[in-house]
CHARMM internal coordinates of N, CA and C (Angstrom, degrees):
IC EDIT
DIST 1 N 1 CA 1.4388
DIST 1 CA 1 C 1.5330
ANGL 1 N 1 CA 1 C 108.43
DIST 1 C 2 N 1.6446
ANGL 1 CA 1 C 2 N 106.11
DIHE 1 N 1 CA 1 C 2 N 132.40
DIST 2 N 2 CA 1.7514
ANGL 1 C 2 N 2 CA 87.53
DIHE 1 CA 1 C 2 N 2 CA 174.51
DIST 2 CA 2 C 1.1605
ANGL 2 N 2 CA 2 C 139.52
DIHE 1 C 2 N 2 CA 2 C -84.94
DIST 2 C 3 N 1.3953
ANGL 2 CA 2 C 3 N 146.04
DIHE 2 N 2 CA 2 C 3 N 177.44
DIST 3 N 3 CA 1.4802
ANGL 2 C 3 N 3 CA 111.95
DIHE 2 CA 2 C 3 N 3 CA 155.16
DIST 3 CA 3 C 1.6098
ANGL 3 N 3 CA 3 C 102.86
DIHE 2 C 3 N 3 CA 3 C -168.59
DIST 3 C 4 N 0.9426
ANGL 3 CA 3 C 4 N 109.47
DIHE 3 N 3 CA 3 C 4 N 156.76
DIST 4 N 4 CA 1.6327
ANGL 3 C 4 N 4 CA 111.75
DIHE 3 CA 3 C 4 N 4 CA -173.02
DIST 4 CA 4 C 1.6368
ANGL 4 N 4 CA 4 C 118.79
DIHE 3 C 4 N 4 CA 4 C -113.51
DIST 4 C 5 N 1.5193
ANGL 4 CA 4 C 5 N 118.18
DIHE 4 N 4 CA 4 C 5 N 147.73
DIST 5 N 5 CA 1.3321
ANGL 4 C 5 N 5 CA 146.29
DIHE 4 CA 4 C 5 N 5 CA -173.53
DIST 5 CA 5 C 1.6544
ANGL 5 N 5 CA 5 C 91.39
DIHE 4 C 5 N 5 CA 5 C -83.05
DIST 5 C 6 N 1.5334
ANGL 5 CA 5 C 6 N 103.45
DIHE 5 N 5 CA 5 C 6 N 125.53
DIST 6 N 6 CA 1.5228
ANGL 5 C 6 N 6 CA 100.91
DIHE 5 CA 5 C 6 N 6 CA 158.34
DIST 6 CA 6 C 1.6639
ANGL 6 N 6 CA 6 C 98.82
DIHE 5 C 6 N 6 CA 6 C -133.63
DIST 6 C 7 N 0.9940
ANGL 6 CA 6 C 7 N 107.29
DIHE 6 N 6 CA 6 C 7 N 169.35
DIST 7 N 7 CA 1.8219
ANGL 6 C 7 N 7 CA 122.82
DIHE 6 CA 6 C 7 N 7 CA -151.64
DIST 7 CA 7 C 1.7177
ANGL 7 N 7 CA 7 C 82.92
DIHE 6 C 7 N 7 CA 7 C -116.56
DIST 7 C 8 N 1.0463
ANGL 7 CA 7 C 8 N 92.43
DIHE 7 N 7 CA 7 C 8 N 145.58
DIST 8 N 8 CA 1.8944
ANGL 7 C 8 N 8 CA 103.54
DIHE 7 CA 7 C 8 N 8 CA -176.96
DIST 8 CA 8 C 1.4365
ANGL 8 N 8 CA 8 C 110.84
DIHE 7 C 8 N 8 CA 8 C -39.50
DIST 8 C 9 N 1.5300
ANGL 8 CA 8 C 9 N 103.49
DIHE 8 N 8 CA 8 C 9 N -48.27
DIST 9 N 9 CA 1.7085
ANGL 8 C 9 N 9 CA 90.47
DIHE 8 CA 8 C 9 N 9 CA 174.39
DIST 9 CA 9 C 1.3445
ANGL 9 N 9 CA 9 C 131.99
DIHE 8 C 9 N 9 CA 9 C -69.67
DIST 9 C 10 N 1.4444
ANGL 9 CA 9 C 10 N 113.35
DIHE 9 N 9 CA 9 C 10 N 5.12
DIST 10 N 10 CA 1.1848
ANGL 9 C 10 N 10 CA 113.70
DIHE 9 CA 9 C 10 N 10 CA -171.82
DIST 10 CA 10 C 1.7059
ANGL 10 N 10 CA 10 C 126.22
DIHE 9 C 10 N 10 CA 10 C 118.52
DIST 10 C 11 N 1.0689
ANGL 10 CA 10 C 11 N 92.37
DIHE 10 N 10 CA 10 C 11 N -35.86
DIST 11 N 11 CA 1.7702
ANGL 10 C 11 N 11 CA 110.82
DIHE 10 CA 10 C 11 N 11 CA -176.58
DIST 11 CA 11 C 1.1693
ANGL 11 N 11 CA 11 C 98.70
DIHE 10 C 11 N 11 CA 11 C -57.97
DIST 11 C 12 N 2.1479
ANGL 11 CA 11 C 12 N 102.26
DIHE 11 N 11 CA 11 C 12 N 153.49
DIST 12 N 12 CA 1.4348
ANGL 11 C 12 N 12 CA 96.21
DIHE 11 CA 11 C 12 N 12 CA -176.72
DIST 12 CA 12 C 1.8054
ANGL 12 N 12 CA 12 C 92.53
DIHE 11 C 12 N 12 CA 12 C -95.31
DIST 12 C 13 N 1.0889
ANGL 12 CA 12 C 13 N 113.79
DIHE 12 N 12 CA 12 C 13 N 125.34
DIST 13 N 13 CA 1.8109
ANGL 12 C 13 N 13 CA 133.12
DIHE 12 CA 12 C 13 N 13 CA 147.64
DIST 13 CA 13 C 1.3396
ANGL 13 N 13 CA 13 C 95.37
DIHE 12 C 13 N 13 CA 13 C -26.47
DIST 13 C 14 N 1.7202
ANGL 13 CA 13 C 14 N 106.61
DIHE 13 N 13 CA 13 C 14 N -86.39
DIST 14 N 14 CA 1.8448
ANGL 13 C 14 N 14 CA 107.23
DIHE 13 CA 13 C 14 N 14 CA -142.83
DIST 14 CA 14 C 1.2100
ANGL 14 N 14 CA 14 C 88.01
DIHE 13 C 14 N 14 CA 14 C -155.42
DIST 14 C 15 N 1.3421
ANGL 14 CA 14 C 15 N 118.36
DIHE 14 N 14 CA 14 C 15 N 157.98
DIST 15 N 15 CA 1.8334
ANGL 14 C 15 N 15 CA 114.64
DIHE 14 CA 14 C 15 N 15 CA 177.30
DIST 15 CA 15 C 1.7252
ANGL 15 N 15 CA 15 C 81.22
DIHE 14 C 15 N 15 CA 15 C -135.40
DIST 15 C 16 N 1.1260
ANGL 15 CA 15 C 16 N 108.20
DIHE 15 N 15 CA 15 C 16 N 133.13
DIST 16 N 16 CA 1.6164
ANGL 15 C 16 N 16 CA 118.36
DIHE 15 CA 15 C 16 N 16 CA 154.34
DIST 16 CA 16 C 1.3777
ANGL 16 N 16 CA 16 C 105.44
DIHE 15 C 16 N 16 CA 16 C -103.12
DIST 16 C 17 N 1.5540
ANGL 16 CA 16 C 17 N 117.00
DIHE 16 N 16 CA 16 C 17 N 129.96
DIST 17 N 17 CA 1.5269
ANGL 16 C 17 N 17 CA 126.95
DIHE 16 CA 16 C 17 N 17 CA -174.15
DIST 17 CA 17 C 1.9472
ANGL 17 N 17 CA 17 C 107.50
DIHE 16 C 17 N 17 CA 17 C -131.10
DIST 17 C 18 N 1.3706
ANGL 17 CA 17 C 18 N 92.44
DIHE 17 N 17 CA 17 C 18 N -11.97
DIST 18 N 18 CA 1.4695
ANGL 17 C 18 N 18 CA 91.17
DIHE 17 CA 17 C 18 N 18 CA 174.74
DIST 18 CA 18 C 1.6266
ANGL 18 N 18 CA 18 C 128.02
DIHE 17 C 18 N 18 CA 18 C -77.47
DIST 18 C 19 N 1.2992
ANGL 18 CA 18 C 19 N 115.05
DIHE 18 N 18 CA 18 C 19 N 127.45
DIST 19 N 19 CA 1.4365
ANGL 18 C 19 N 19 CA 121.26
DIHE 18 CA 18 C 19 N 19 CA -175.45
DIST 19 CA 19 C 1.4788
ANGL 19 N 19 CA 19 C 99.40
DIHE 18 C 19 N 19 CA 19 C -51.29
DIST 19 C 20 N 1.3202
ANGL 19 CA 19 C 20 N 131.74
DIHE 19 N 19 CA 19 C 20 N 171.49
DIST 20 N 20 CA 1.4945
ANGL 19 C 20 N 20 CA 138.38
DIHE 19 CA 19 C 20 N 20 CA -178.95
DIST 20 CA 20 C 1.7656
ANGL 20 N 20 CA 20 C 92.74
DIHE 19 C 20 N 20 CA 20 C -121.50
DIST 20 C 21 N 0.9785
ANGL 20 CA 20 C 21 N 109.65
DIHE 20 N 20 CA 20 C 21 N 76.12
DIST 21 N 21 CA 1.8597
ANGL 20 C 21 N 21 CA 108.34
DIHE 20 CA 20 C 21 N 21 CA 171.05
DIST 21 CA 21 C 1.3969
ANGL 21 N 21 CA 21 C 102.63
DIHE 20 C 21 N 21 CA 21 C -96.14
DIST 21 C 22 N 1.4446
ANGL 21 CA 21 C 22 N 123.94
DIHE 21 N 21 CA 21 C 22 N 13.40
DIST 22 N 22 CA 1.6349
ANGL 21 C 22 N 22 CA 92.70
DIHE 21 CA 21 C 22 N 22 CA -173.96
DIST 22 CA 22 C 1.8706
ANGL 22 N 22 CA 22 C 75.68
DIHE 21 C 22 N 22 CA 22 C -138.15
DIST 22 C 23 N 1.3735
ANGL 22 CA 22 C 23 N 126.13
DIHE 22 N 22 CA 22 C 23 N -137.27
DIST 23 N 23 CA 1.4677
ANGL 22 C 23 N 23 CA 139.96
DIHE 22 CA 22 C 23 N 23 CA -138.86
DIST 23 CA 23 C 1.6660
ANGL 23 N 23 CA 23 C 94.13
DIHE 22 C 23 N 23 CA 23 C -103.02
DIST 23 C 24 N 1.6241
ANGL 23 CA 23 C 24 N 109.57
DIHE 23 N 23 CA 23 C 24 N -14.91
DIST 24 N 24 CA 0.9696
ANGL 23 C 24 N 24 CA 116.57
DIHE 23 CA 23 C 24 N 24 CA -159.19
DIST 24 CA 24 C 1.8526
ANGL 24 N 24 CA 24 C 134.70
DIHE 23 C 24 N 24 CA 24 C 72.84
DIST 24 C 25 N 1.2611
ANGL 24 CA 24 C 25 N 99.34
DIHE 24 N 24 CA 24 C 25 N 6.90
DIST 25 N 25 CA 1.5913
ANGL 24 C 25 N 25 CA 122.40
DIHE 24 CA 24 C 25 N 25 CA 173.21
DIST 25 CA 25 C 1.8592
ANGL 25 N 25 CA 25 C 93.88
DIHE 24 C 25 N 25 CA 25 C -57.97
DIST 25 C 26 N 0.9959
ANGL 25 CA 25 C 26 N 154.15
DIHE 25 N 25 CA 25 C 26 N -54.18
DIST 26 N 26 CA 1.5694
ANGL 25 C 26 N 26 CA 141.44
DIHE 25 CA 25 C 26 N 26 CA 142.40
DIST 26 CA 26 C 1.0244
ANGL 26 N 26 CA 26 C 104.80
DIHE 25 C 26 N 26 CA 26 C 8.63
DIST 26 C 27 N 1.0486
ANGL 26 CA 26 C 27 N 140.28
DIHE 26 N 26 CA 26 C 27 N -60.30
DIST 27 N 27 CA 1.4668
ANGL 26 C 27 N 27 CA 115.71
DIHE 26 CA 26 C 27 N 27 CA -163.47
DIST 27 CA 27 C 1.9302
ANGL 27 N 27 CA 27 C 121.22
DIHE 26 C 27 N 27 CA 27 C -98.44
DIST 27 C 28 N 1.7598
ANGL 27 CA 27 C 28 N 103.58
DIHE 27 N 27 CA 27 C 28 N 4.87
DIST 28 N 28 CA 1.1728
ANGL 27 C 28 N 28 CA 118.65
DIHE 27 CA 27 C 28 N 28 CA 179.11
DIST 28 CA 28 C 1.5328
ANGL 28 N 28 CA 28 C 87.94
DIHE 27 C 28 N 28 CA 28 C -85.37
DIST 28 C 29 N 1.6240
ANGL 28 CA 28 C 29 N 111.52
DIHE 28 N 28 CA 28 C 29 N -50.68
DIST 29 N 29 CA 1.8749
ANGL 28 C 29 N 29 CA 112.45
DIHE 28 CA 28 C 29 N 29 CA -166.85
DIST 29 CA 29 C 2.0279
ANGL 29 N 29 CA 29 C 91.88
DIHE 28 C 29 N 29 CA 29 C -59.50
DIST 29 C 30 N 0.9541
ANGL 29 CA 29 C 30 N 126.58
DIHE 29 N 29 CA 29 C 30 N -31.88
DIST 30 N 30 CA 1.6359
ANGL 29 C 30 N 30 CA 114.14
DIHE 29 CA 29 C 30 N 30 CA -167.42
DIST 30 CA 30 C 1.5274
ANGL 30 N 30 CA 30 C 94.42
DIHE 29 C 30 N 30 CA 30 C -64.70
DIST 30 C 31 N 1.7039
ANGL 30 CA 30 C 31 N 115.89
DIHE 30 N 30 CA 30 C 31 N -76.77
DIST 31 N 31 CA 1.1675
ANGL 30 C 31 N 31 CA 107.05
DIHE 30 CA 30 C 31 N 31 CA -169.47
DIST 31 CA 31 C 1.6351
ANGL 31 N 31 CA 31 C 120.98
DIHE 30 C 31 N 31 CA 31 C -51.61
DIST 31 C 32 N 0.9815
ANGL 31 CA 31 C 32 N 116.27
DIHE 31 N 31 CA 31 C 32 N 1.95
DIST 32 N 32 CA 2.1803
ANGL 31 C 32 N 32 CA 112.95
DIHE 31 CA 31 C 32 N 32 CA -170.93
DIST 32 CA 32 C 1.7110
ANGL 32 N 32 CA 32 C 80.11
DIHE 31 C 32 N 32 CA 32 C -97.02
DIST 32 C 33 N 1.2047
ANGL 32 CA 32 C 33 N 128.33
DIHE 32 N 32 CA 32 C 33 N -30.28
DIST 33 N 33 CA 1.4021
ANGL 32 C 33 N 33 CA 126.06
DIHE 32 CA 32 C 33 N 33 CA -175.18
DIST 33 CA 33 C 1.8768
ANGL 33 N 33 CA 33 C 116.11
DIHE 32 C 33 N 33 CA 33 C -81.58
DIST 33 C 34 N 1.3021
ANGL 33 CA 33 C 34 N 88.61
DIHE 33 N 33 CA 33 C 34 N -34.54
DIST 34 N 34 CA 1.4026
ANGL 33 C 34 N 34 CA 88.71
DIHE 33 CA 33 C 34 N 34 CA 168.66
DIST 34 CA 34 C 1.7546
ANGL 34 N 34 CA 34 C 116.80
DIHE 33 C 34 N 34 CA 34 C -77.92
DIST 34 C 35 N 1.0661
ANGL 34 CA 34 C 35 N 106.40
DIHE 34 N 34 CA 34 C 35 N -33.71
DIST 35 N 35 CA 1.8569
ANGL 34 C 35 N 35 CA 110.47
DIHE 34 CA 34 C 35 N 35 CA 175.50
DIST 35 CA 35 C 1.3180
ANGL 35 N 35 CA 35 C 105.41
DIHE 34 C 35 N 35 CA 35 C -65.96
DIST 35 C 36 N 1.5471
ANGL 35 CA 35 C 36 N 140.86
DIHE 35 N 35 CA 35 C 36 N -42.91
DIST 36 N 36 CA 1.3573
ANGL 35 C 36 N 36 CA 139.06
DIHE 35 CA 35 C 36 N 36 CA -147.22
DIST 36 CA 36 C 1.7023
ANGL 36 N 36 CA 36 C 68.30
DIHE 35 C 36 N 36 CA 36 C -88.77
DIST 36 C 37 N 1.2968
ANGL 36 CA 36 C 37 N 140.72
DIHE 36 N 36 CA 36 C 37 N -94.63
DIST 37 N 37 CA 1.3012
ANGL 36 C 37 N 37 CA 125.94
DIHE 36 CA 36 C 37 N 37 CA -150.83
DIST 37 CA 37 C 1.5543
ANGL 37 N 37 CA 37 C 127.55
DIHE 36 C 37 N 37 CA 37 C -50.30
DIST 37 C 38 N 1.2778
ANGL 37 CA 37 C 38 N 98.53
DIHE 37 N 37 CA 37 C 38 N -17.86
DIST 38 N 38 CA 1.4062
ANGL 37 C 38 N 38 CA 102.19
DIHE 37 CA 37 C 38 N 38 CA -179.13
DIST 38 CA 38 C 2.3056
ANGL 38 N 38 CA 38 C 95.91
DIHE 37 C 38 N 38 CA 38 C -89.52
DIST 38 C 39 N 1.3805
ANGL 38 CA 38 C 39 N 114.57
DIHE 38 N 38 CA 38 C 39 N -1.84
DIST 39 N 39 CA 1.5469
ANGL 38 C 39 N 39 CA 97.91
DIHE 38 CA 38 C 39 N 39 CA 165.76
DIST 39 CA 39 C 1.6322
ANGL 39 N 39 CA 39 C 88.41
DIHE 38 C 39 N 39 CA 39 C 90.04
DIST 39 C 40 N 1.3203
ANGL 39 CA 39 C 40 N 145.94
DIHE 39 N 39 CA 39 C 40 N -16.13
DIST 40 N 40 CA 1.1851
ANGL 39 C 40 N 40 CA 132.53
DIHE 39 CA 39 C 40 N 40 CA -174.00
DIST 40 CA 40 C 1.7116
ANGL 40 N 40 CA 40 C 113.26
DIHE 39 C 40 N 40 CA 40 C -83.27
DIST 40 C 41 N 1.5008
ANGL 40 CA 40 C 41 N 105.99
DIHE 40 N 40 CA 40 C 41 N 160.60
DIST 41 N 41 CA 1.1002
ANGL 40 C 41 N 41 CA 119.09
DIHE 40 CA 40 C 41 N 41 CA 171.13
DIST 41 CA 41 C 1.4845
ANGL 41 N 41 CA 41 C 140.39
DIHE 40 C 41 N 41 CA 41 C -96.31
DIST 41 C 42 N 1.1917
ANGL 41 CA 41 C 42 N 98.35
DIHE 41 N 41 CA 41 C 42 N -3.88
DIST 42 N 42 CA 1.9719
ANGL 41 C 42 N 42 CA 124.87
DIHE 41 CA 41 C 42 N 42 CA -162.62
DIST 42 CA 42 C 1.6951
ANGL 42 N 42 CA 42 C 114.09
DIHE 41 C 42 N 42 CA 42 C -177.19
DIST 42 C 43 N 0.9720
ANGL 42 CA 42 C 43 N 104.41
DIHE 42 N 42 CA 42 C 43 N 126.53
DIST 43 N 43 CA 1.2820
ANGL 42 C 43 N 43 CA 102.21
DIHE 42 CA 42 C 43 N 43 CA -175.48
DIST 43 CA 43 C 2.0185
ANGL 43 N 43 CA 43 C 109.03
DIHE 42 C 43 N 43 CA 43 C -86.30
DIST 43 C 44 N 1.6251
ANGL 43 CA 43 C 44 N 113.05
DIHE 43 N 43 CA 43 C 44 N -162.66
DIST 44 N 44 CA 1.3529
ANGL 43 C 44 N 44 CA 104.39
DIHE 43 CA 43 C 44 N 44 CA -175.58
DIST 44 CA 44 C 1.3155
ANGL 44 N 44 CA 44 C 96.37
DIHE 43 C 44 N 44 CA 44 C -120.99
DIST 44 C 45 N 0.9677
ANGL 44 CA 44 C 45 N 101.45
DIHE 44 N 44 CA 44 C 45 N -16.04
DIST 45 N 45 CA 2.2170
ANGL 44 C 45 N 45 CA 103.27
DIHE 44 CA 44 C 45 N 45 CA -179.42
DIST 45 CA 45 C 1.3888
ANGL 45 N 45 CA 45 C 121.66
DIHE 44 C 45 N 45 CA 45 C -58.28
DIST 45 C 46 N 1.8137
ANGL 45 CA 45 C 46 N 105.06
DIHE 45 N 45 CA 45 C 46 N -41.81
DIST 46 N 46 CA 1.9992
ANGL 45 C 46 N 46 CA 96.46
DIHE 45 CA 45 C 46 N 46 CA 165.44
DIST 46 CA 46 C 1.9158
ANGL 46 N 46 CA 46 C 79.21
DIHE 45 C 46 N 46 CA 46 C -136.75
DIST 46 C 47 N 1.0665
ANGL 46 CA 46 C 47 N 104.60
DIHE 46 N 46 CA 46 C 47 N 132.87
DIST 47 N 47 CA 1.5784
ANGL 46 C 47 N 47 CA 95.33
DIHE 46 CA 46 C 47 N 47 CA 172.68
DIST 47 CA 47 C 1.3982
ANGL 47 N 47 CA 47 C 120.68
DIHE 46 C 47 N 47 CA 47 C -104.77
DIST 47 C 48 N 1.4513
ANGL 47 CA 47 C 48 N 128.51
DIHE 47 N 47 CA 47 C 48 N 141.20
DIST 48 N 48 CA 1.5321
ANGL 47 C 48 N 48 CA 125.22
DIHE 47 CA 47 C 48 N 48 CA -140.35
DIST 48 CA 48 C 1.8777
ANGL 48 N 48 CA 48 C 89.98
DIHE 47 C 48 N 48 CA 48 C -71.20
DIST 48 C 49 N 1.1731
ANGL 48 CA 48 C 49 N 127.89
DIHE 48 N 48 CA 48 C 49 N -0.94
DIST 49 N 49 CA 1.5879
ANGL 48 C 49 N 49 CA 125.84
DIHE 48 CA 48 C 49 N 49 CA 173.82
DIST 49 CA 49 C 2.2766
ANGL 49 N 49 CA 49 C 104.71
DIHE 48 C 49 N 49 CA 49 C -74.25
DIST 49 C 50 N 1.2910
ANGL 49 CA 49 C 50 N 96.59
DIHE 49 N 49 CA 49 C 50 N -37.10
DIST 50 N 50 CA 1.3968
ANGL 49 C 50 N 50 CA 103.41
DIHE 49 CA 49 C 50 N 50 CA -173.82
DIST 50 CA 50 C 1.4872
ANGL 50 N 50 CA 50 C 112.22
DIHE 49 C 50 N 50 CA 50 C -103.56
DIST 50 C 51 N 1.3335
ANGL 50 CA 50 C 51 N 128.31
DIHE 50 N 50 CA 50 C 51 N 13.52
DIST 51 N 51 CA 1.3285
ANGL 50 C 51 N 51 CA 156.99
DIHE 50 CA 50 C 51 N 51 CA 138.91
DIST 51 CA 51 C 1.4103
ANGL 51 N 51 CA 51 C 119.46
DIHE 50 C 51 N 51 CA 51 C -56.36
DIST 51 C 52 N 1.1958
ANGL 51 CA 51 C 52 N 100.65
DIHE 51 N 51 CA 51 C 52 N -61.66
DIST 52 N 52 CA 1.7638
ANGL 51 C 52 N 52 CA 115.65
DIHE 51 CA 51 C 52 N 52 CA 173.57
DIST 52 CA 52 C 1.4578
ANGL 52 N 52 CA 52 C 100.36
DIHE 51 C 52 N 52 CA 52 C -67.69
DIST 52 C 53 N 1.0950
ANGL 52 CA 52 C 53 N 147.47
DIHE 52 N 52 CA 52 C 53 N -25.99
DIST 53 N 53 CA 1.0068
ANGL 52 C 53 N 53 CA 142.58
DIHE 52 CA 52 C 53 N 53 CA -144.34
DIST 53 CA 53 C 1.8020
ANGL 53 N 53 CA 53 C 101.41
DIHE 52 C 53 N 53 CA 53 C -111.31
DIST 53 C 54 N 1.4976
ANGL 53 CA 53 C 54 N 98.15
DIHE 53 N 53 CA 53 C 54 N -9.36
DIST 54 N 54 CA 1.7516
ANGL 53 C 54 N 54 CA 101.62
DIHE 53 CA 53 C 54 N 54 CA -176.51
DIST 54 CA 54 C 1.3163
ANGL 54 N 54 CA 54 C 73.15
DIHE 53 C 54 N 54 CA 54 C -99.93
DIST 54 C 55 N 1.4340
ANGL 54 CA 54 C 55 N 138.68
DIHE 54 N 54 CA 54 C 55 N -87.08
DIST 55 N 55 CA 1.5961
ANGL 54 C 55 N 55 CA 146.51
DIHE 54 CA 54 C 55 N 55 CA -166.12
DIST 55 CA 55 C 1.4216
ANGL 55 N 55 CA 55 C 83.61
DIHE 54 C 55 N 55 CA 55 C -8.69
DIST 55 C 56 N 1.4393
ANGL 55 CA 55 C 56 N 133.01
DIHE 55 N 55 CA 55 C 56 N -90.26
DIST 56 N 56 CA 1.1035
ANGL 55 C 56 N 56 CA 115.56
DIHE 55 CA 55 C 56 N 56 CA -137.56
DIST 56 CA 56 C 1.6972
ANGL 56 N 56 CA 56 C 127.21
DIHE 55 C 56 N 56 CA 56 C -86.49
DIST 56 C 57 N 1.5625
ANGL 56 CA 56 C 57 N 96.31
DIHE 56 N 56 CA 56 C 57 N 5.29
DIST 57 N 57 CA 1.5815
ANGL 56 C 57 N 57 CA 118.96
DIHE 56 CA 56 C 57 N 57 CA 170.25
DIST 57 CA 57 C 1.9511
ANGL 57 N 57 CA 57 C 100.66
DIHE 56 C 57 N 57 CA 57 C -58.40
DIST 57 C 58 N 1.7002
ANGL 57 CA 57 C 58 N 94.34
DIHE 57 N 57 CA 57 C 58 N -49.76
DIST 58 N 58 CA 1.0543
ANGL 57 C 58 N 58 CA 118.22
DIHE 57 CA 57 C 58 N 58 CA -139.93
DIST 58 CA 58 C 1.7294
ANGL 58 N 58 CA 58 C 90.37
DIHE 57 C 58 N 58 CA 58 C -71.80
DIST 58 C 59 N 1.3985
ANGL 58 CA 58 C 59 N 123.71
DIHE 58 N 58 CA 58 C 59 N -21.94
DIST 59 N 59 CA 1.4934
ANGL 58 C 59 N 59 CA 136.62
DIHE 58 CA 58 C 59 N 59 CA -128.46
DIST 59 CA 59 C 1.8203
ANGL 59 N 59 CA 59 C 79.42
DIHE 58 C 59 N 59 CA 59 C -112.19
DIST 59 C 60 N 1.1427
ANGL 59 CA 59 C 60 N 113.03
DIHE 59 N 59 CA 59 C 60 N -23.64
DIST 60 N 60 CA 1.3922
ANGL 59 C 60 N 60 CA 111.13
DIHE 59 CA 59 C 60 N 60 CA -159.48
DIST 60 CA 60 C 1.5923
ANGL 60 N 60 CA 60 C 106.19
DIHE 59 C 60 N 60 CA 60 C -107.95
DIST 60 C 61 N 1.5133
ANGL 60 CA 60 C 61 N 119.42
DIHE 60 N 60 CA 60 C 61 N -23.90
DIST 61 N 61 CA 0.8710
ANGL 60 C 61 N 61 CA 104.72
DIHE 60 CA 60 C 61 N 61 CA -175.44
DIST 61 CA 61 C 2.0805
ANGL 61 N 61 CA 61 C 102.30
DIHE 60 C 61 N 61 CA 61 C -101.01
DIST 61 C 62 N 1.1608
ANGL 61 CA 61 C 62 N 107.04
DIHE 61 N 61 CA 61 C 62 N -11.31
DIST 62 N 62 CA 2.1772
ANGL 61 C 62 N 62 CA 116.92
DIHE 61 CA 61 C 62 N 62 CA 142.33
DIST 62 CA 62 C 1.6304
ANGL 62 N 62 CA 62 C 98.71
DIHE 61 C 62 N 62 CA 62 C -40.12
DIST 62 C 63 N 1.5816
ANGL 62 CA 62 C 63 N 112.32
DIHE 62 N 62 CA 62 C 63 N -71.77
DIST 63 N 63 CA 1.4876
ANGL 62 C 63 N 63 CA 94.38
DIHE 62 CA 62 C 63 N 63 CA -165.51
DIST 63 CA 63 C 1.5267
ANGL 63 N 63 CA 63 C 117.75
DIHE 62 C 63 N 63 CA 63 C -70.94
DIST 63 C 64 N 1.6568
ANGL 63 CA 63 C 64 N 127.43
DIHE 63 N 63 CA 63 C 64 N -9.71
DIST 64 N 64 CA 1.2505
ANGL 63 C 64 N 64 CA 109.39
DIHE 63 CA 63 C 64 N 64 CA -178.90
DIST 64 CA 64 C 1.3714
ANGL 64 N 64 CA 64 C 109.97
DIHE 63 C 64 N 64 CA 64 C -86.87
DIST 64 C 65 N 1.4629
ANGL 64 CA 64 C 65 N 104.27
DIHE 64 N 64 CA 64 C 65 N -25.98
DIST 65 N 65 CA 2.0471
ANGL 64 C 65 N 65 CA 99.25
DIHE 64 CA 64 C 65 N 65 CA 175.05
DIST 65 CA 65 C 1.5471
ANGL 65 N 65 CA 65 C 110.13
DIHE 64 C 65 N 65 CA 65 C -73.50
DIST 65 C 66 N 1.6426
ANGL 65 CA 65 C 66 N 128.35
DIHE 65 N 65 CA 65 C 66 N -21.31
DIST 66 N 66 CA 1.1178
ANGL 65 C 66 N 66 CA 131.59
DIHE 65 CA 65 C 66 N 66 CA 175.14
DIST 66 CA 66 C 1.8591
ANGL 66 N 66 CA 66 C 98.77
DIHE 65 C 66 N 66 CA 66 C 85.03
DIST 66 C 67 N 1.3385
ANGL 66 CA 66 C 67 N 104.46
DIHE 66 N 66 CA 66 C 67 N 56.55
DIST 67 N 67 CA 1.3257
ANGL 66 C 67 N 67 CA 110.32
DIHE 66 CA 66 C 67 N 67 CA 164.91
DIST 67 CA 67 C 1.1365
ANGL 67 N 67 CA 67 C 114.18
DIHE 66 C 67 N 67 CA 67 C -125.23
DIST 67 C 68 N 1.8046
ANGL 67 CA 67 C 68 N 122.31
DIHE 67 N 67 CA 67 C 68 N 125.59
DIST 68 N 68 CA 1.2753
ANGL 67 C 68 N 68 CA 126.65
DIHE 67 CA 67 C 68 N 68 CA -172.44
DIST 68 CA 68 C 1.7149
ANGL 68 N 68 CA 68 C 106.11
DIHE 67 C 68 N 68 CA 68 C -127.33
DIST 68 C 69 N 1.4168
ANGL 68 CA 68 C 69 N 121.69
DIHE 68 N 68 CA 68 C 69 N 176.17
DIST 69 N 69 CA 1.3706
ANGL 68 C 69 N 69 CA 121.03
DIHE 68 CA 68 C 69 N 69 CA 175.41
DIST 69 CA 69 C 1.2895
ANGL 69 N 69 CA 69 C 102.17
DIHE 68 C 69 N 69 CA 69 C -143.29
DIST 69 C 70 N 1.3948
ANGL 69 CA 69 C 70 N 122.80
DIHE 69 N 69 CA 69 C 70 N 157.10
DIST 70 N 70 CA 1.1976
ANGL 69 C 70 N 70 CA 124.59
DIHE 69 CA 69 C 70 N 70 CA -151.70
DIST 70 CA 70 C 1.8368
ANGL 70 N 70 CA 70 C 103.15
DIHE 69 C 70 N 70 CA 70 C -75.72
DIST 70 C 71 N 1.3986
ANGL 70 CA 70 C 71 N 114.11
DIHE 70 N 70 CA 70 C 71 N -18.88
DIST 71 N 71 CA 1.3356
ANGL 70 C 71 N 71 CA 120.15
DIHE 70 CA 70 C 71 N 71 CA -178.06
DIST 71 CA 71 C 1.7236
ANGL 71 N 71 CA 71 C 100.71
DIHE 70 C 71 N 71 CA 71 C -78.09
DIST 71 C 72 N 1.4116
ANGL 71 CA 71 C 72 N 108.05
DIHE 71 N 71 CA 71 C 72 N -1.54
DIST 72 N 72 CA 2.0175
ANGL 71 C 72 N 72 CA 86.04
DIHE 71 CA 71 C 72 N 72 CA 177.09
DIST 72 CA 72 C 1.4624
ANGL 72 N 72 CA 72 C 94.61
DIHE 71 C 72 N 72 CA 72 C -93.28
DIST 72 C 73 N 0.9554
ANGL 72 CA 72 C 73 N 147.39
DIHE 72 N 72 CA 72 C 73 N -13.79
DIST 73 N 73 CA 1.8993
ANGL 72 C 73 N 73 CA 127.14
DIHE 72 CA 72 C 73 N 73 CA -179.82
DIST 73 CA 73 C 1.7468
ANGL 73 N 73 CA 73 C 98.50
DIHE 72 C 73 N 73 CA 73 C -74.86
DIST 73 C 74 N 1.2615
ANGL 73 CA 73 C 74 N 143.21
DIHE 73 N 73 CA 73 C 74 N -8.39
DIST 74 N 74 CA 0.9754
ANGL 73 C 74 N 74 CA 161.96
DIHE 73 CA 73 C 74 N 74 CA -157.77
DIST 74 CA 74 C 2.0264
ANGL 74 N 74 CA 74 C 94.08
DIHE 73 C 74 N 74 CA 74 C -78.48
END
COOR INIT
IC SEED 1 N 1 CA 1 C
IC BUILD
């Protein structure tokens, strides 16, 4: 469904118009497209500090179920 960002005064922000038929990873490729042109390195929406911080949620709760992949002895 689409729907658009307006900024207190009214202005439109951003309109998303694209259907979500796939995982929705689209809208991760928009914003990495909007940072490379805008010259940035990290955006503020998940910041690569609170990224690491799921990774290693994520890393810990692998070792308490005892799930590994052959790329972690690596």
């Amino acid at each position: 469904m689409p729907f658009t960002v307006h900024a207190v005064d009214g202005s439109i922000v951003e309109r998303y118009d694209q259907p979500v038929a796939s995982r929705g990873m689209q809208y991760q490729a928009a914003e990495l497209e909007r940072l490379v042109r805008a010259g940035e390195t990290a955006g503020t929406i998940l910041p690569p500090s609170e990224t690491v911080d799921i990774m290693a949620a994520m890393d810990e709760i692998r070792r308490q179920i005892g799930l590994s992949y052959d790329s972690d002895a690596a």
